[in-house]
C-alpha positions in Angstrom: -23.1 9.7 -34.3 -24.4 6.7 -36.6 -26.5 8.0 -39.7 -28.8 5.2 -40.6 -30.2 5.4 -44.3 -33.4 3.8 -45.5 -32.8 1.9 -48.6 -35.8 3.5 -50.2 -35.9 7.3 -50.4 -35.0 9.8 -52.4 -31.1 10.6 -53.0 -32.1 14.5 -51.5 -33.5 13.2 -48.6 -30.2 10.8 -47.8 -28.2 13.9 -48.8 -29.9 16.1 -45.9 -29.6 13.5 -43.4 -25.9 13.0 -44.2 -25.7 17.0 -44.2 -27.7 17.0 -40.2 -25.2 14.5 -39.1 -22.1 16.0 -40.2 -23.1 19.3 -38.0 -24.2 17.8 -35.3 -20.3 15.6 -35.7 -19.3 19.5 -35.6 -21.2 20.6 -33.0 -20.5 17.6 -30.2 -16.7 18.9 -30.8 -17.7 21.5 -28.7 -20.3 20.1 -26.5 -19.6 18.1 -23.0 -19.5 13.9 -23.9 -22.8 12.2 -23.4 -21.1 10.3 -20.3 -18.7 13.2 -19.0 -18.3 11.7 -14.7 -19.5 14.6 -12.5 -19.2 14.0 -9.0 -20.7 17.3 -7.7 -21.9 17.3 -4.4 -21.3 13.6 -3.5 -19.7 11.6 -1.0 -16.5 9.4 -1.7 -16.2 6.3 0.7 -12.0 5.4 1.2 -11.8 2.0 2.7 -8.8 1.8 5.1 -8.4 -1.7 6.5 -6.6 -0.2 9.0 -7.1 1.8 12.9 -6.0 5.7 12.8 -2.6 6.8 13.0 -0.6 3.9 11.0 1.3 4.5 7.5 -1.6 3.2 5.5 -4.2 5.9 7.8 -1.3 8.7 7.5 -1.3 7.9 3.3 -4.8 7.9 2.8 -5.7 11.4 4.7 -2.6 12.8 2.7 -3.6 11.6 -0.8 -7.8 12.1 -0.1 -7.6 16.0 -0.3 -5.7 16.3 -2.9 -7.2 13.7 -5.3 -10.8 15.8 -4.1 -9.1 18.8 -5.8 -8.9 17.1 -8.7 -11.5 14.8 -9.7 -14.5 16.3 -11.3 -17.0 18.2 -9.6 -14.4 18.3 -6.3 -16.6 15.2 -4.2 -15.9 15.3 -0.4 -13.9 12.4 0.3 -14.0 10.9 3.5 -11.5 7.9 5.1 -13.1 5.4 6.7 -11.6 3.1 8.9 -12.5 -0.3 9.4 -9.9 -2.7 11.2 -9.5 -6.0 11.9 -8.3 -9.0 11.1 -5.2 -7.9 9.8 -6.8 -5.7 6.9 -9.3 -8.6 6.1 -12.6 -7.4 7.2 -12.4 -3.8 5.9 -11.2 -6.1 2.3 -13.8 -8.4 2.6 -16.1 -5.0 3.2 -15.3 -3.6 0.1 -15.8 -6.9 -1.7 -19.0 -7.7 -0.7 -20.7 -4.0 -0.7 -18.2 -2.3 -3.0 -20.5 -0.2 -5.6 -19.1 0.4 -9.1 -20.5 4.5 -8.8 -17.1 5.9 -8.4 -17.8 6.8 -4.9 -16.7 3.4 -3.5 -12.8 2.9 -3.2 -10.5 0.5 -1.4 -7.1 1.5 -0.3 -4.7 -1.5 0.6 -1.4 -2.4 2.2 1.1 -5.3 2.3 -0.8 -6.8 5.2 -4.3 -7.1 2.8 -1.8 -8.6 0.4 -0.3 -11.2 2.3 -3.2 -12.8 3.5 -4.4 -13.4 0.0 -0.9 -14.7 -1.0 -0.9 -17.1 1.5 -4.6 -18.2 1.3 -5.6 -17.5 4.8 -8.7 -18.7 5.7 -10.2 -14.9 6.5 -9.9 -13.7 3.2 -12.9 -13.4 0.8 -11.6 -10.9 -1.5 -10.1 -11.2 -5.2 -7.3 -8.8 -5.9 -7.9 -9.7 -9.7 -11.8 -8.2 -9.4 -10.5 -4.7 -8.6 -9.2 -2.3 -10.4 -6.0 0.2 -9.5 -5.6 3.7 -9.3 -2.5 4.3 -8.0 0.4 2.1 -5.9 2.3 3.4 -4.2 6.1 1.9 -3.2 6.9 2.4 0.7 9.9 1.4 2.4 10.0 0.8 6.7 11.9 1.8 9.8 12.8 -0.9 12.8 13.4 1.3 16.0 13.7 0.1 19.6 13.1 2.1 22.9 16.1 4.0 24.0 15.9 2.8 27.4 17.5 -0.6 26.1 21.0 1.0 25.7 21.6 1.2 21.9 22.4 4.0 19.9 22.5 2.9 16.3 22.6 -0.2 14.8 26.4 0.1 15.1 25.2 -1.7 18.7 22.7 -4.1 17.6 25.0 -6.9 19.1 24.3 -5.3 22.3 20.5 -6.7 21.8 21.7 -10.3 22.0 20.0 -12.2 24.8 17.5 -8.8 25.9 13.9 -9.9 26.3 11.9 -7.8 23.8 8.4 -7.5 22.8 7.1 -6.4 19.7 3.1 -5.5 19.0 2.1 -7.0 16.0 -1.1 -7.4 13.4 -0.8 -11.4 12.8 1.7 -13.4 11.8 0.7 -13.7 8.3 -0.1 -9.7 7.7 2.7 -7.5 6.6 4.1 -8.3 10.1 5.6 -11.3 8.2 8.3 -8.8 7.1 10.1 -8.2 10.5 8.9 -11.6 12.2 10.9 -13.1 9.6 13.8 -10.8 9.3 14.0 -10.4 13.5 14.1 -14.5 13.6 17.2 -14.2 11.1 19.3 -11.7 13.7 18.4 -14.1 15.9 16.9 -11.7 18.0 15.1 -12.7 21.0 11.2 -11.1 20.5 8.1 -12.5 21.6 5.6 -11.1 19.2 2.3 -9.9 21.3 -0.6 -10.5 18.7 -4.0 -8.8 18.3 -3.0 -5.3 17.2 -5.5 -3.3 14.6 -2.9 -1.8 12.5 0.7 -0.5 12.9 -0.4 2.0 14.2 -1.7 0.7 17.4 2.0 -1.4 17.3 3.7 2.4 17.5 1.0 3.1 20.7 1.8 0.1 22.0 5.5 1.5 21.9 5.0 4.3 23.2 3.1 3.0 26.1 5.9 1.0 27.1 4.0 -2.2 26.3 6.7 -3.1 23.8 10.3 -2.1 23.0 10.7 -2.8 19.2 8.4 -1.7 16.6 8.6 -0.6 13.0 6.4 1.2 11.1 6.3 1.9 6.9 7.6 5.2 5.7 4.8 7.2 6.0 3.8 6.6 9.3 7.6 6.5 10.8 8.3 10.4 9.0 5.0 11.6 10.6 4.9 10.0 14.2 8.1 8.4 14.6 10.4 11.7 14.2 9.3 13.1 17.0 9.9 10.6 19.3 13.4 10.0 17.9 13.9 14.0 18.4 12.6 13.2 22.2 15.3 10.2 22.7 12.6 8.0 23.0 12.9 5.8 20.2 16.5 4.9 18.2 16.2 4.1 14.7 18.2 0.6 13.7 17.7 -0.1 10.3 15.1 -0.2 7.0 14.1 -3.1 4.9 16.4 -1.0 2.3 14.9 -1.0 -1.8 15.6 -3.8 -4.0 17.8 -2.9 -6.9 17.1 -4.1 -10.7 20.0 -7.0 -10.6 17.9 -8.3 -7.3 20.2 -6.6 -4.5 18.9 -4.9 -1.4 20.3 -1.4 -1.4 19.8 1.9 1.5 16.4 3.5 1.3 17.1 6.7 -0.3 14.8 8.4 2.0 16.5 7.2 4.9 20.1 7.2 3.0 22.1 7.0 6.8 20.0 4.1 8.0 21.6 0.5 6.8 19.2 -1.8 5.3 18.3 -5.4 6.8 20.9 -6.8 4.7 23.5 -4.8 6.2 22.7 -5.2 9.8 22.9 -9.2 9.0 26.4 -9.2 8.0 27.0 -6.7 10.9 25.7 -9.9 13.2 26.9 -12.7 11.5 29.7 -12.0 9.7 28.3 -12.9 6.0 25.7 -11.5 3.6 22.6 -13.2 4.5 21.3 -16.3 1.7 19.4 -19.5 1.9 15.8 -20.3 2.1 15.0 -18.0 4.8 16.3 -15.1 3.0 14.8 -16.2 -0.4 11.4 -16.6 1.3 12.1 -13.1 3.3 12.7 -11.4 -0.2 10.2 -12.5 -2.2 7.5 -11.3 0.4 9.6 -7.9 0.7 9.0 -7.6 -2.9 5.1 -8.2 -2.8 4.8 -6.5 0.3 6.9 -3.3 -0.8 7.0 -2.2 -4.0 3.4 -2.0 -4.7 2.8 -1.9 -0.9 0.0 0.5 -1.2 -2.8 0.7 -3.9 -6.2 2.7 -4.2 -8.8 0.4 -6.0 -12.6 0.8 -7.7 -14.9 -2.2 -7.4 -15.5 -5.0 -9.6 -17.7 -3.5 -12.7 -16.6 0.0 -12.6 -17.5 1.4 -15.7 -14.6 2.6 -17.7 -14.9 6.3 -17.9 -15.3 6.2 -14.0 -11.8 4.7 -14.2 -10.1 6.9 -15.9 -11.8 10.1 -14.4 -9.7 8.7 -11.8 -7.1 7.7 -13.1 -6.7 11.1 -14.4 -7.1 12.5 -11.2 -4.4 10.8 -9.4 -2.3 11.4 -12.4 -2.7 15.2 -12.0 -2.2 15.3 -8.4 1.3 13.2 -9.1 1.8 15.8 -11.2 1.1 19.1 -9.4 3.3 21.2 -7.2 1.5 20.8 -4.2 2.6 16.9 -4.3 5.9 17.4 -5.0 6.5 20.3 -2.2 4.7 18.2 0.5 5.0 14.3 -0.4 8.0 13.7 0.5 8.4 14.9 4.3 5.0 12.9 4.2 5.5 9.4 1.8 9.1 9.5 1.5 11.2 9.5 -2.0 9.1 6.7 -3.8 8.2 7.1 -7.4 4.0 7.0 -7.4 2.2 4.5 -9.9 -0.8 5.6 -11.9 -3.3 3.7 -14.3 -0.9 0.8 -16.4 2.0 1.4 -14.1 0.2 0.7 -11.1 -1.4 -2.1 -12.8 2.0 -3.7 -13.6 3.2 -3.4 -10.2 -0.1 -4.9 -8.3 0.2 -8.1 -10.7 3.5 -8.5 -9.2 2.8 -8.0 -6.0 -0.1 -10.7 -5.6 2.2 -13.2 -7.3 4.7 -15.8 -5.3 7.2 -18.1 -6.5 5.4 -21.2 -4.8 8.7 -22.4 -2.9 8.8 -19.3 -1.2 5.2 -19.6 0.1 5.8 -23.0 0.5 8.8 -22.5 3.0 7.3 -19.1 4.7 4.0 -21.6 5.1 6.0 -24.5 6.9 8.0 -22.2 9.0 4.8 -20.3 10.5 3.0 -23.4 11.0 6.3 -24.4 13.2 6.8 -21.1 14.5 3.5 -20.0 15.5 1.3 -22.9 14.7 -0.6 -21.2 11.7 -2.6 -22.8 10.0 -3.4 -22.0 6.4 
């Protein structure tokens, strides 16, 4: 509290206002802050770019529950889904109609990032007008239908010259990631476009309608599993983590699975290098280690921010996180707040020859045009 004085009165009057203020200092030591969030008995929007069922669906409908439980006054929050365009529209939603109330929030993936990094046409949406939460590091599991005769990735060779299909977002969404690194085995896939999330890619598998698929950690732990424990599906390899001197090493949550790197020198007798494998990396690191985020629109005042910023920090924190997140999200170190903020800064940056190559080579490939 300010305590303005007149510059004409009496010293006794200056001495009793300076007296009222420094008790009601006192008091507001014990009273709730003039701006204290309360989100009692509202209604928290999630934006998920995405359809039902995929990794980025499967995160969200973990974390939403749990972050209600702690954010003040315990709001309802409720996932909505809004696909297409390979995360764009639901983006481009949340841009456009995103309120700064707290209630509003954005959850991304690798395939809303993408887009943006490669300045496809669709996107309308500024990464650098949000603000984070939380990110969230994923990893991801390639796995082909049993009925194709391999058992690990031991037998990947066996895959040389079998037609495959896989289901896929667009070429320039997180799909990217194993477009790229399938075209590097030299493994013959024709990519069927059109898909509203991953998650439809893993129906499309199970279907029959395709016989390769992967899916990010979340999604492969909760509807994957099973159909490995059926003998439907085979599990081949991850996109590994990338250690601090650069160097791809096994996903620790899948510590028996090699990583892309691996199966390379499996096929071609030499640790992969070049352009290709530049290019792949440096979208592997923007797609995957902050490969999802929750964000607050543009304008969100600061104590809304860090009411939740708080929240998700607590729920990192608790015991029900710890005894449940990792059958669900796998054994990835959660960002909250600054952290998170470092990691989405380096995730919507690109060295420009690596967009430059990954841009000529989907142009060639796929005739995309950005």
């Amino acid at each position: 509290m300010f305590i303005q004085q007149k510059k004409k009165g009496s010293l006794l009057k200056a001495a009793k206002g300076v007296a009222a203020g420094l008790a009601c200092i006192a008091t507001m030591g014990v009273m709730q802050p003039a701006h204290a969030v309360d989100f009692k008995g509202e209604r928290v929007e999630w934006i998920i770019p995405f359809k039902e069922g995929g990794g980025s669906d499967t995160w969200a409908r973990f974390y939403a529950p749990l972050l209600s439980s702690q954010l003040p006054g315990n709001p309802v929050i409720v996932v909505k889904n809004v696909p297409g365009g390979g995360s764009t529209k639901g983006a481009n939603l949340f841009q456009r109609r995103g309120k700064p109330s707290g209630l509003n929030v954005l959850g991304t993936s690798g395939s809303t990032q993408f887009p943006y990094l490669l300045g496809d046409k669709r996107v309308k949406y500024e990464y650098k007008d949000w603000t984070p939460v939380l990110a969230t590091p994923t990893g991801g599991v390639v796995y082909v239908n049993s009925k194709l005769g391999v058992k690990s990735a031991a037998d990947i060779k066996m895959l040389a010259g079998k037609k495959m299909k896989y289901g896929s977002q667009g070429a320039t969404s997180l799909d990217l990631i194993p477009l790229l690194a399938f075209e590097m085995l030299e493994l013959d896939i024709k990519a069927v476009f059109g898909m509203k999330g991953r998650g439809a890619g893993r129906l499309a598998f199970e279907r029959g309608e395709v016989n390769i698929d992967y899916q990010t950690t979340a999604a492969f732990l909760k509807k994957v599993t099973p159909l490995v424990e059926e003998g439907k599906a085979i599990p081949l390899f991850t996109w590994g983590v990338m250690a601090k001197n650069g160097e791809l090493q096994r996903d620790p949550t899948f510590p028996d699975l090699p990583h892309f790197a691996e199966v390379y020198e499996m096929i071609h007798g030499k640790k992969p290098s070049g352009s290709a494998f530049d290019a792949w990396k440096s979208f592997y690191i923007a797609g995957f280690a902050a490969q999802k985020g929750i964000y607050l629109p543009k304008g969100t005042p600061d104590e809304v921010v860090e009411a939740w910023r708080a929240a998700a920090q607590k729920v990192v924190e608790s015991d029900e996180f710890n005894n449940k997140s990792e059958k669900v999200l796998g054994t990835y170190p959660q960002a909250v707040g600054e952290d998170a903020e470092r990691l989405v800064r380096n995730a919507i940056e690109i060295e420009p020859s690596a967009k430059r190559w990954v841009t000529n080579w989907l142009a060639k490939k796929y005739n995309v045009s950005l």
